[in-house]
C-alpha positions as CSV (number, residue, x, y, z in Angstrom):
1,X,-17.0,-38.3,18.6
2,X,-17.4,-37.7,15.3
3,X,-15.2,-39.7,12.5
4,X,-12.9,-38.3,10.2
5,X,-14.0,-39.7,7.3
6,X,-17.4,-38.4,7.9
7,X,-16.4,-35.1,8.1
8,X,-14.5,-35.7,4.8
9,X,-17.3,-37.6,3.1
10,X,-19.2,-34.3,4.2
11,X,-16.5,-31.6,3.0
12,X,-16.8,-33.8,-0.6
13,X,-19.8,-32.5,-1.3
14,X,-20.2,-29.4,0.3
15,X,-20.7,-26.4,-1.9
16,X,-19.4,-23.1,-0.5
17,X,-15.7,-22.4,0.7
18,X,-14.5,-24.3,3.8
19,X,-13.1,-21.2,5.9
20,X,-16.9,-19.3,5.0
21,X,-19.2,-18.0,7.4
22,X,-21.6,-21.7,7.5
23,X,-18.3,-23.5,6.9
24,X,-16.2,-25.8,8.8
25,X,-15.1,-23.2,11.7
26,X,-18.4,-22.6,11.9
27,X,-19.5,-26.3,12.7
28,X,-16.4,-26.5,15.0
29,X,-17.8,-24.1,17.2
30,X,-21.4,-25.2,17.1
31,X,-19.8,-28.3,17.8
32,X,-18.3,-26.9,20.9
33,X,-21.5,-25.2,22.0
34,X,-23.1,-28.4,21.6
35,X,-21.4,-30.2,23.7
36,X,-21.0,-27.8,26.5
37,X,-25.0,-27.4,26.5
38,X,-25.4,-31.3,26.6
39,X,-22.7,-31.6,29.2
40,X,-25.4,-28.6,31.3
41,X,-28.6,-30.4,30.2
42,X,-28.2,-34.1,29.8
43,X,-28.8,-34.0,25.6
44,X,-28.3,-36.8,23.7
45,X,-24.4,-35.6,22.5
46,X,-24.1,-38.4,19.4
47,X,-27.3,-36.3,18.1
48,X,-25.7,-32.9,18.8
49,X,-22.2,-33.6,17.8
50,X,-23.6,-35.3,14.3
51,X,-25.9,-32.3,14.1
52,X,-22.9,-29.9,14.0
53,X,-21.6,-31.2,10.6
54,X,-25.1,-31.7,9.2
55,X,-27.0,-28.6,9.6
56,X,-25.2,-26.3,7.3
57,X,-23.8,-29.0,4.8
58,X,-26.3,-28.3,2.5
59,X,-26.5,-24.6,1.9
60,X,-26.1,-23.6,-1.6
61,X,-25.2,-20.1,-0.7
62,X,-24.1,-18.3,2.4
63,X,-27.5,-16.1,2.1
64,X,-30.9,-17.4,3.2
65,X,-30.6,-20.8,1.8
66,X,-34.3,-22.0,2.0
67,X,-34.1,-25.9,2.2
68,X,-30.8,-26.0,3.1
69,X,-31.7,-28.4,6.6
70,X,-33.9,-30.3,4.9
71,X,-30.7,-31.0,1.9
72,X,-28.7,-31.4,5.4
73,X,-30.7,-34.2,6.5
74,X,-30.8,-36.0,3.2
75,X,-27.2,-36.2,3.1
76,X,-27.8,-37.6,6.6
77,X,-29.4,-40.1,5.4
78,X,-27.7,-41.1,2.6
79,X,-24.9,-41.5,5.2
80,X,-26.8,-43.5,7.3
81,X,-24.6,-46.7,7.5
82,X,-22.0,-44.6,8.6
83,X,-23.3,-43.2,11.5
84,X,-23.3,-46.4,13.7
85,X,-23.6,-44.9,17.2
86,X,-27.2,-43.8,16.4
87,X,-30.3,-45.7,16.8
88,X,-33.4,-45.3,15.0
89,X,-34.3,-43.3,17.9
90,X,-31.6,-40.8,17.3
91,X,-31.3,-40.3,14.1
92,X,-34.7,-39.7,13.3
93,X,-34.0,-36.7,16.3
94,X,-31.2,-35.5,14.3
95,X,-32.6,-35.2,10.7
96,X,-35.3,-33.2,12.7
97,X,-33.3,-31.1,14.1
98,X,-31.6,-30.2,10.8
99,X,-34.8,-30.2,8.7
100,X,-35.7,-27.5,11.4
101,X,-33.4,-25.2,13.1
102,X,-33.7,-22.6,10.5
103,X,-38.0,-22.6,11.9
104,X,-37.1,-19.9,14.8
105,X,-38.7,-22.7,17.2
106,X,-38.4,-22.3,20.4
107,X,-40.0,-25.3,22.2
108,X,-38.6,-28.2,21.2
109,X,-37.9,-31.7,22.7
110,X,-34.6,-31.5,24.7
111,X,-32.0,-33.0,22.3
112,X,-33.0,-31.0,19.8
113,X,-33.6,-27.3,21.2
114,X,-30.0,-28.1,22.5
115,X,-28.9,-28.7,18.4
116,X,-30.8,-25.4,17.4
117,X,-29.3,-23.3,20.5
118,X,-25.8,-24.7,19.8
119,X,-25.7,-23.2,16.4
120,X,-28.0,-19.8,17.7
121,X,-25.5,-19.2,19.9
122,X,-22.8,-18.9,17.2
123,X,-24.6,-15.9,15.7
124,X,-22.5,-13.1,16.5
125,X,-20.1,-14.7,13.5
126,X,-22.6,-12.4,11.1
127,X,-23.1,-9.5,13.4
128,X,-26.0,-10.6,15.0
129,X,-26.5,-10.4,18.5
130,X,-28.0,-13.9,20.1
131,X,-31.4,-13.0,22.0
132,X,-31.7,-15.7,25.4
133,X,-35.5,-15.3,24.7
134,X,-35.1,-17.2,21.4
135,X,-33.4,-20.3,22.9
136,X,-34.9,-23.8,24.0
137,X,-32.7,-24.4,26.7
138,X,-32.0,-22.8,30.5
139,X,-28.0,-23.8,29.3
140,X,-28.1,-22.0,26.6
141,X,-29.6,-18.8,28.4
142,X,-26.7,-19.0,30.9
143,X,-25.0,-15.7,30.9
144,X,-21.7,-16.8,31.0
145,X,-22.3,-19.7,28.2
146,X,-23.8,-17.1,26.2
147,X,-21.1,-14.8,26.5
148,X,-18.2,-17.2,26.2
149,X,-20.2,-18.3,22.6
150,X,-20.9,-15.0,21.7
151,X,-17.0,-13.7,21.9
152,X,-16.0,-16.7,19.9
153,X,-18.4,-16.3,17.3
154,X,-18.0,-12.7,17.1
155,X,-14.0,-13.4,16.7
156,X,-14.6,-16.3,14.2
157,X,-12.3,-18.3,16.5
158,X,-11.0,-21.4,14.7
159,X,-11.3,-24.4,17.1
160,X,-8.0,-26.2,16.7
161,X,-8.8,-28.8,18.8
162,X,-12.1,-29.9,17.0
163,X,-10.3,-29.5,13.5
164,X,-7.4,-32.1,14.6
165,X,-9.8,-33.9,15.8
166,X,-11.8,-34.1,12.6
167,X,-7.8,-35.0,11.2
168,X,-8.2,-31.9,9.4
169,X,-5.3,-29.6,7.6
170,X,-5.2,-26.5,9.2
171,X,-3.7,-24.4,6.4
172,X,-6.0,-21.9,5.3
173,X,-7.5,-21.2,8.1
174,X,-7.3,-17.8,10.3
């Protein structure tokens, strides 16, 4: 589960507009995905849920963004003491994961294909259609997974649930 105040000590410093397309919906649902897949697969779900609000929390722009995983784990790091319920172990899976999903990897070692698929699979939010052959993970390639991701995406749904969970205000939000 992922703290409140980290989510806010992320937001701080977070660039672009909240409600954007690499904004906070947008790590709601990844969140979502993330742990569905690690509920299918057996992923390590502090990496993947920390991975949600890391990846995109450095992008400058909503563009291209080169670096922006890499500024993504840095801020993971400077956050380091508070992320507790990771060990070494862990968190040295999740700053790869950030410093990397933007690589178009496909092979990865399990937690962290299952961080790179859980945001892939939120592509239809920018009009782009997810291709199974470009995931890690048989979860991820699951028809109805990918389908039920894909809709939501597509729909920019606003997780409610994940967004009281991160105690945030909801106003502002479709």
């Amino acid at each position: 589960m992922i703290r409140p105040e980290l989510v806010a000590a992320i937001r701080a410093q977070y660039r672009l507009p909240p409600a954007g397309i690499h904004g906070v919906a947008h790590w709601a649902r990844v969140l979502e995905n993330g742990r569905r897949l690690a509920a299918a697969n057996g992923a390590r779900l502090p990496v993947v849920e920390m991975f949600a609000v890391f990846h995109d929390s450095g992008r400058r722009d909503e563009g291209s963004d080169a670096g922006h995983g890499r500024r993504g784990a840095e801020l993971a790091r400077s956050l380091r003491a508070d992320l507790p319920d990771l060990g070494d172990e862990d968190f040295e899976l999740l700053v790869e994961a950030c410093e990397r999903h933007t690589d178009g990897l496909r092979v990865a070692e399990l937690t962290v294909g299952t961080c790179w698929d859980a945001d892939r699979l939120d592509l239809a939010r920018v009009g782009k259609q997810t291709d199974p052959r470009r995931l890690c993970t048989e979860a991820a390639r699951d028809p109805e997974l990918l389908a039920w991701a894909s809709r939501r995406a597509a729909a920019r749904v606003v997780p409610r649930a994940i967004l009281e969970e991160w105690a945030l205000d909801l106003t502002g939000f479709p």
